[in-house]
MOPAC internal coordinates of N, CA, C and O (Angstrom, degrees):
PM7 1SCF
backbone

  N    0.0000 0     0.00 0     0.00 0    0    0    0
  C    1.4516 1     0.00 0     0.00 0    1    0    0
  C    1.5251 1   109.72 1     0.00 0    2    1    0
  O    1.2310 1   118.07 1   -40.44 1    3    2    1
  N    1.3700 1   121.28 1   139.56 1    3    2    1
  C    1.3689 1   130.34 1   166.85 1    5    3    2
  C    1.7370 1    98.95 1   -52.93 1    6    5    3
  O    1.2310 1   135.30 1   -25.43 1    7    6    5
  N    2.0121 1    87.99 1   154.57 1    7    6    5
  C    1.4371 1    96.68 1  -168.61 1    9    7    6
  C    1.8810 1    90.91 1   -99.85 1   10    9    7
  O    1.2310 1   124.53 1   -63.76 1   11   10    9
  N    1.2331 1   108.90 1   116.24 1   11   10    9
  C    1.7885 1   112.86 1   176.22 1   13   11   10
  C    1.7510 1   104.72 1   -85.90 1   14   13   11
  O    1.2310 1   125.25 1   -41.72 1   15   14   13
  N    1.1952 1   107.52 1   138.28 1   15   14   13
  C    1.7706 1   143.12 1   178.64 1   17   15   14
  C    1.4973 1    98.41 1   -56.86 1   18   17   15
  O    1.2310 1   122.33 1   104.17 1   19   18   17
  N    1.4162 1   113.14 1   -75.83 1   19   18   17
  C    1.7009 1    98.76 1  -162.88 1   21   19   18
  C    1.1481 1   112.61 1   -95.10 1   22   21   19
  O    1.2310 1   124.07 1     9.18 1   23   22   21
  N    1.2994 1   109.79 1  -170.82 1   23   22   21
  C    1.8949 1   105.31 1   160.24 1   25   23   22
  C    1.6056 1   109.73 1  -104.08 1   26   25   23
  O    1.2310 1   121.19 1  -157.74 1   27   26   25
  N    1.1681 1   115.33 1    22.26 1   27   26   25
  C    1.4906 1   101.98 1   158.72 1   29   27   26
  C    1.1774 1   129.79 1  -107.21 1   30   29   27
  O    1.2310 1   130.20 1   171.47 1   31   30   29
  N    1.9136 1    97.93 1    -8.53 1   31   30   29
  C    1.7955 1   113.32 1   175.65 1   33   31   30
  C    1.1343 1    95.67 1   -81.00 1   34   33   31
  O    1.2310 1   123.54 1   142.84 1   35   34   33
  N    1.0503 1   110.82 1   -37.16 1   35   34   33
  C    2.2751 1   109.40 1  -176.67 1   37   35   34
  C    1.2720 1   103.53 1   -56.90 1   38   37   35
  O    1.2310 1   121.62 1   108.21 1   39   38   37
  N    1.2817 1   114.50 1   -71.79 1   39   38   37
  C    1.7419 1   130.53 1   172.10 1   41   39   38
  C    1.3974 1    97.37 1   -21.70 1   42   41   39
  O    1.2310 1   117.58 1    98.06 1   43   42   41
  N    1.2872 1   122.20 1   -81.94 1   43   42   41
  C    1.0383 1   133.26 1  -168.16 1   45   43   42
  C    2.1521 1   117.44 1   -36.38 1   46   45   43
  O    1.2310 1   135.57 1   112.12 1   47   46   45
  N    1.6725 1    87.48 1   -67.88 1   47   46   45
  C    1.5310 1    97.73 1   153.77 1   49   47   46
  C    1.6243 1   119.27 1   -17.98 1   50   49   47
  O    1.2310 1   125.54 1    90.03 1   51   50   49
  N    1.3688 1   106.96 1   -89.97 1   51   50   49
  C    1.2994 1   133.40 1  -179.43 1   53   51   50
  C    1.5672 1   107.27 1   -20.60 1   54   53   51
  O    1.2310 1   127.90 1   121.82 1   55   54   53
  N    1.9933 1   102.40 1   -58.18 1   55   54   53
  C    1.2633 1   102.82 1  -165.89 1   57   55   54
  C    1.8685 1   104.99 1   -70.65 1   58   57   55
  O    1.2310 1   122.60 1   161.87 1   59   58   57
  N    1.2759 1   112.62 1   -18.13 1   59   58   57
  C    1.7052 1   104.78 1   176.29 1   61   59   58
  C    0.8432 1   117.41 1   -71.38 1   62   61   59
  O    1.2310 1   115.00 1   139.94 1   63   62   61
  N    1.5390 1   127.09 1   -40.06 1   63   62   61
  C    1.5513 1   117.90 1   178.62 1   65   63   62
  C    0.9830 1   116.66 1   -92.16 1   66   65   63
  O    1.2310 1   106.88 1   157.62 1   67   66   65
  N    1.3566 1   142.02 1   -22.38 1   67   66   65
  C    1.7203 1   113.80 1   131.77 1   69   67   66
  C    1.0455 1   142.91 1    -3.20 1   70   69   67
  O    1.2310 1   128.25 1   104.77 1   71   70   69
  N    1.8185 1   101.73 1   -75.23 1   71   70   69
  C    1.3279 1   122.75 1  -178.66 1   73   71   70
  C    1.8551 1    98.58 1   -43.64 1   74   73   71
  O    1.2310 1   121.69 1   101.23 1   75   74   73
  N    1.3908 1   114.37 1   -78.77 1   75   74   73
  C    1.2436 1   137.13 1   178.88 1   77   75   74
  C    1.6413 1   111.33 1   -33.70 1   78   77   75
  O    1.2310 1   120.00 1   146.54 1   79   78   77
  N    0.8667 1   117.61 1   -33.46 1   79   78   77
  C    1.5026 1   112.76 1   174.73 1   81   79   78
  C    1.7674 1   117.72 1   -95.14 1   82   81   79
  O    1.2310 1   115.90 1   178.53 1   83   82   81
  N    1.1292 1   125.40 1    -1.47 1   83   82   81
  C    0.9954 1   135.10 1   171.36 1   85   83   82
  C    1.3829 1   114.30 1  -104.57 1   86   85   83
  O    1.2310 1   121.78 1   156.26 1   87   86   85
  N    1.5625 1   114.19 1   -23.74 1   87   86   85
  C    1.4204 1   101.70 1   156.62 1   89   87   86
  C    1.0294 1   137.43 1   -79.55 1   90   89   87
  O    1.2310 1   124.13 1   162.75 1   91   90   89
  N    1.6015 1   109.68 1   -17.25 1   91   90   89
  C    1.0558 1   116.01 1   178.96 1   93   91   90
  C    1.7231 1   113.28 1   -69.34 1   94   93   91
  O    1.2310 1   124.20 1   134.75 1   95   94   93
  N    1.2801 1   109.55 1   -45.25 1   95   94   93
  C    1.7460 1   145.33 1   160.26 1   97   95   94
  C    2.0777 1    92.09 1   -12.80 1   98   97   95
  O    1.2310 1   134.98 1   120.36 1   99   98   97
  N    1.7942 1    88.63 1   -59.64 1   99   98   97
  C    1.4123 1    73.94 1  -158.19 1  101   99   98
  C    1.6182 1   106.55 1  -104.69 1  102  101   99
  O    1.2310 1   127.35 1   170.97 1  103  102  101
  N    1.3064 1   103.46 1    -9.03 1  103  102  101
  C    1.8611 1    95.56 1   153.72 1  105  103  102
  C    1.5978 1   137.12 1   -38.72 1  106  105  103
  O    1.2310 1   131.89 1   135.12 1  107  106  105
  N    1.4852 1    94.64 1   -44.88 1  107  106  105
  C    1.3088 1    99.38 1   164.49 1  109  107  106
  C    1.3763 1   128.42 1  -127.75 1  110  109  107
  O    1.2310 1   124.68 1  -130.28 1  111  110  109
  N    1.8542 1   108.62 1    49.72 1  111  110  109
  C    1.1677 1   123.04 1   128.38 1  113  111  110
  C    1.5427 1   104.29 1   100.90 1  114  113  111
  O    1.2310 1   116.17 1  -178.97 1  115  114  113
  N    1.8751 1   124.88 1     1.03 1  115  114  113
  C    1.0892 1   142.97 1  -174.18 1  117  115  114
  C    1.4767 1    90.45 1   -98.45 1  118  117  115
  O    1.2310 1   111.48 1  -124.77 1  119  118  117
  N    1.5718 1   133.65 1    55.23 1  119  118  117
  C    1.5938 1   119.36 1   171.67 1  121  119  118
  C    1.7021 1    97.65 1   -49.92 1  122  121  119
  O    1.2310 1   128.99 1   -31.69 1  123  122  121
  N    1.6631 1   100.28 1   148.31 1  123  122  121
  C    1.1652 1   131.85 1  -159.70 1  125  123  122
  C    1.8710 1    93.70 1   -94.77 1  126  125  123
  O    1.2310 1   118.38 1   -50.23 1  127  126  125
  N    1.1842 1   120.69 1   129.77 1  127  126  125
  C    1.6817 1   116.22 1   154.57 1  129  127  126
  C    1.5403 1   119.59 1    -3.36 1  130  129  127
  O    1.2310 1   126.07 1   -46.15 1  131  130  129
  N    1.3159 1   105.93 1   133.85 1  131  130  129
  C    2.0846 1   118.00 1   168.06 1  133  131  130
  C    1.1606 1    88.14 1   -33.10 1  134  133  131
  O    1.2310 1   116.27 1   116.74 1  135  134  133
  N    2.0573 1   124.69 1   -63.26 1  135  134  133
  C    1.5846 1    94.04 1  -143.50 1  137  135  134
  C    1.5515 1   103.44 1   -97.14 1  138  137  135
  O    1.2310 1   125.17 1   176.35 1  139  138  137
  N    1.3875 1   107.67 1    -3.65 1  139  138  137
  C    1.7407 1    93.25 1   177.64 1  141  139  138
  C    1.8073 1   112.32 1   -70.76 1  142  141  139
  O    1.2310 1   125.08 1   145.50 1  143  142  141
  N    1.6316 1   107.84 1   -34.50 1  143  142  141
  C    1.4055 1   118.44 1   161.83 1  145  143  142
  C    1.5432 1   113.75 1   -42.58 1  146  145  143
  O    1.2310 1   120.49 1   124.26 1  147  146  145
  N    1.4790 1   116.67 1   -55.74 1  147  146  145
  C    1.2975 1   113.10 1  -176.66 1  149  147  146
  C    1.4225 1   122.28 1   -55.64 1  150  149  147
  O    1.2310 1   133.36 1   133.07 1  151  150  149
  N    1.5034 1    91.79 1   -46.93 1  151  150  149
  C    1.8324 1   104.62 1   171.43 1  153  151  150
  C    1.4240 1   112.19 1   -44.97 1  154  153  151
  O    1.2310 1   120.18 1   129.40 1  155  154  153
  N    1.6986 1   117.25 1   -50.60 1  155  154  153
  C    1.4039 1   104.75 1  -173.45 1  157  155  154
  C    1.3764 1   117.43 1   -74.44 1  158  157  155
  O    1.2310 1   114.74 1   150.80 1  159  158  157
  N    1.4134 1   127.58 1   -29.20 1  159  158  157
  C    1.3248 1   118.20 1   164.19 1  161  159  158
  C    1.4323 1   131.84 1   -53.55 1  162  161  159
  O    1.2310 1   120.13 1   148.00 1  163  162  161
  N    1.2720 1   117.35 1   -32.00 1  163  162  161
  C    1.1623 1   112.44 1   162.33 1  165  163  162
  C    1.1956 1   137.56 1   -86.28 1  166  165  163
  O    1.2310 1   125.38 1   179.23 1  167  166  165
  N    1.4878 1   107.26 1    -0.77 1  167  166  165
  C    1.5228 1   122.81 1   149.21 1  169  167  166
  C    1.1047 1   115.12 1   -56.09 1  170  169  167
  O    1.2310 1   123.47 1   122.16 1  171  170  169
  N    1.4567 1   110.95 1   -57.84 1  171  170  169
  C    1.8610 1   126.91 1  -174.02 1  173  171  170
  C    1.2950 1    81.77 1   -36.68 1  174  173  171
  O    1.2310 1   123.35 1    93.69 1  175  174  173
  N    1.2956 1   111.18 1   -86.31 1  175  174  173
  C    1.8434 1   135.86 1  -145.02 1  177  175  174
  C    1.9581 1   110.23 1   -35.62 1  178  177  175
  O    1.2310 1   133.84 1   147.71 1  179  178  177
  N    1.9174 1    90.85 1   -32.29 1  179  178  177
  C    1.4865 1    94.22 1  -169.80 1  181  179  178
  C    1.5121 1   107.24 1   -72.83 1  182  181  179
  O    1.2310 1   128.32 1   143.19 1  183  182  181
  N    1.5531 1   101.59 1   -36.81 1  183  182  181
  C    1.6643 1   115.49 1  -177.48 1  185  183  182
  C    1.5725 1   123.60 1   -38.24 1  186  185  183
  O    1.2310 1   136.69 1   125.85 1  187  186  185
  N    1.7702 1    85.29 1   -54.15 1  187  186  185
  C    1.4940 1   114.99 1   177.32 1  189  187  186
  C    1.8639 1   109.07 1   -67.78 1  190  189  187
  O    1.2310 1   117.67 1   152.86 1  191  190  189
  N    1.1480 1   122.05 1   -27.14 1  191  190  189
  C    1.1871 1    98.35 1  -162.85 1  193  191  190
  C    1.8420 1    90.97 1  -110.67 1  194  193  191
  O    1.2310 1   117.61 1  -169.02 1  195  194  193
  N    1.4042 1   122.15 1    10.98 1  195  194  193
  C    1.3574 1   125.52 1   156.98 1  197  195  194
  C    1.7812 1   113.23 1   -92.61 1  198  197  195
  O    1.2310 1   128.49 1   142.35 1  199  198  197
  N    1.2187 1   101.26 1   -37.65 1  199  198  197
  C    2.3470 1    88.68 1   151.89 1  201  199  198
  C    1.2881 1   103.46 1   -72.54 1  202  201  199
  O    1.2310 1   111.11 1   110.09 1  203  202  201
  N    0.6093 1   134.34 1   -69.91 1  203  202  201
  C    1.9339 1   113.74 1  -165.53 1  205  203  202
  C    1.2201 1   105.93 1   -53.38 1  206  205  203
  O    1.2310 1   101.74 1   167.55 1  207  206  205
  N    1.0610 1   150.93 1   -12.45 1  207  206  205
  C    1.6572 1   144.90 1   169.55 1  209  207  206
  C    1.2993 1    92.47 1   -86.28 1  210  209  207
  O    1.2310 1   102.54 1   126.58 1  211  210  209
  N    1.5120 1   149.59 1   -53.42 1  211  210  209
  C    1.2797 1   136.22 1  -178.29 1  213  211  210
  C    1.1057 1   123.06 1   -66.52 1  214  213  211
  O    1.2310 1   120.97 1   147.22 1  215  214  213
  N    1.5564 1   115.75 1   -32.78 1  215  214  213
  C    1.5223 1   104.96 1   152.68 1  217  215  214
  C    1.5627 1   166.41 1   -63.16 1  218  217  215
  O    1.2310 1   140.05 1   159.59 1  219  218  217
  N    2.0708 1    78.70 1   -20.41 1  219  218  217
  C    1.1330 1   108.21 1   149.66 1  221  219  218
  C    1.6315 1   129.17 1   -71.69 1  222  221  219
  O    1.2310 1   122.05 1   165.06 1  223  222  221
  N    1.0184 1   113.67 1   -14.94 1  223  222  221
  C    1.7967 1   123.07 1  -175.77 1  225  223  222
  C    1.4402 1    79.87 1  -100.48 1  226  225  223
  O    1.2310 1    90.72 1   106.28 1  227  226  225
  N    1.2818 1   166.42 1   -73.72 1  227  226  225
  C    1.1162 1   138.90 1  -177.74 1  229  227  226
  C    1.4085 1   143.49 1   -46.02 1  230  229  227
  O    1.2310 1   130.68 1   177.32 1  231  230  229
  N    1.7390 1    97.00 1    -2.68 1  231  230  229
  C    1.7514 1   102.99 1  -166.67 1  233  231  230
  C    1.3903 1   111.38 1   -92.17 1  234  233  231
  O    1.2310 1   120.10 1   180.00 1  235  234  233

């Protein structure tokens, strides 16, 4: 893996492949644990609320 600069690109990182492995988790029907589920939602949530801040710096 590339070596990332801050801890919010890591953070950030972290929260994608989460996200991404838990969908995959439940694509094919292996749903992942309450709290690994929980974990990825609040990955989602962070994802989501880091585009809407970039979109806002673009508006």
């Amino acid at each position: 893996m590339p070596n990332i600069g801050s801890a919010w690109q890591a953070e950030l990182r972290e929260d994608v492949v989460n996200a991404t492995l838990v969908a995959i988790l439940q694509h094919k029907g292996a749903g992942p644990e309450t709290r690994t589920s929980a974990a990825a939602l609040r990955g989602w949530r962070s994802m989501q609320a880091a585009a809407r801040a970039m979109d806002a710096l673009r508006a």
